[in-house]
N, C-alpha and C positions, 0 to 999 in steps of 0.2 A: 446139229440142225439137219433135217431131211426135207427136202425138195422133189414133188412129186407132180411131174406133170399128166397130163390127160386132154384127149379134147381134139387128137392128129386121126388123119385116116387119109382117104381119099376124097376129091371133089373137082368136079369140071372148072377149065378156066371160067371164069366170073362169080363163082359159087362164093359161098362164104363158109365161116367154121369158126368155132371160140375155143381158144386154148385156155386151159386152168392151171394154176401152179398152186397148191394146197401146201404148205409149212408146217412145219410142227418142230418142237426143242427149243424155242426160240422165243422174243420178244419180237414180232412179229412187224406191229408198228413201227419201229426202230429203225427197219429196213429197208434202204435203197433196190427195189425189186427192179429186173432187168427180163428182156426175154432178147434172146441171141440165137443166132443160127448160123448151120453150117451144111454146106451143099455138095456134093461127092466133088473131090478135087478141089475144094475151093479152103479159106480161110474161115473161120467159126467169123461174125459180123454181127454188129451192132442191129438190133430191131428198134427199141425202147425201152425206156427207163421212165419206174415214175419214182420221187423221194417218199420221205415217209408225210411229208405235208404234203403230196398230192402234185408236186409239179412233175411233168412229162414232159420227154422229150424222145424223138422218133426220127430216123434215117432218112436223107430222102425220097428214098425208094421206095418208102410205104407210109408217107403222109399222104392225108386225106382218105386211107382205107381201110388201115390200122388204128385202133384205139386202147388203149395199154389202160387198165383200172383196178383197183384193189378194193376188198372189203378186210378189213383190219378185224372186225368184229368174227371172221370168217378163216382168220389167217391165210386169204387166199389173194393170189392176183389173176387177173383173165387179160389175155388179148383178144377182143374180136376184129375178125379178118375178114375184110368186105372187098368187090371186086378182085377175088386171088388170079395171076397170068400165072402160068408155067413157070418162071423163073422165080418164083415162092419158093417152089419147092426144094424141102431141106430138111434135115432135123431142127426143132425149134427147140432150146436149152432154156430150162427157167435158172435164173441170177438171183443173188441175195446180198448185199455188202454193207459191211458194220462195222465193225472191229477185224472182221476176217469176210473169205470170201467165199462163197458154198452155191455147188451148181446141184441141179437136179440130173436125171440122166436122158433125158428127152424124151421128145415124141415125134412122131415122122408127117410130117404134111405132105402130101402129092396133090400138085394140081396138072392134071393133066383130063384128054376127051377120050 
């Protein structure tokens, strides 16, 4: 299974940005897709999860601005990231979990002015 994210860069506090995670090797729908992050010095953290029926679930820290979605037809899943503060920023890890557990290798969000 390869996990392939895209969709990181820079962006001012309040900006937004969509992260992608593109799959491939895989039965794709099957898949409990996650995105996680980890921030210099800090612990990798839960962002969201959605199942392969479509339920989501999301940190406190970034409900109501985060939205975690999958196109199955697409093998892909997106987080769009609306109102981003500074304490965003991190490497964002795309997840995969089934039988086994398979990360992507990141991508770097900065929210800073």
């Amino acid at each position: 299974v390869q996990l392939v994210e895209s969709g990181g860069g820079l962006v001012q506090p309040g900006g937004s940005l969509r992260l992608s995670c593109a799959a491939s090797g895989t039965i794709f729908s099957l898949y409990t897709m996650g995105w996680y992050r980890q921030a210099p010095g800090k612990q990798r953290e839960l962002v969201a999860t959605i199942t392969s029926g479509g339920n989501t679930n999301y940190a406190d820290s970034v409900k109501g601005r985060f939205t975690i979605s999958r196109d199955n037809g697409k093998n892909t899943m997106y987080l769009r990231m609306n109102s981003l503060k500074p304490e965003d920023t991190a490497v964002y890890y795309c997840n995969a979990q089934y039988s086994m557990i398979y990360w992507g290798q990141g991508t770097q969000v900065t929210v800073s002015s």
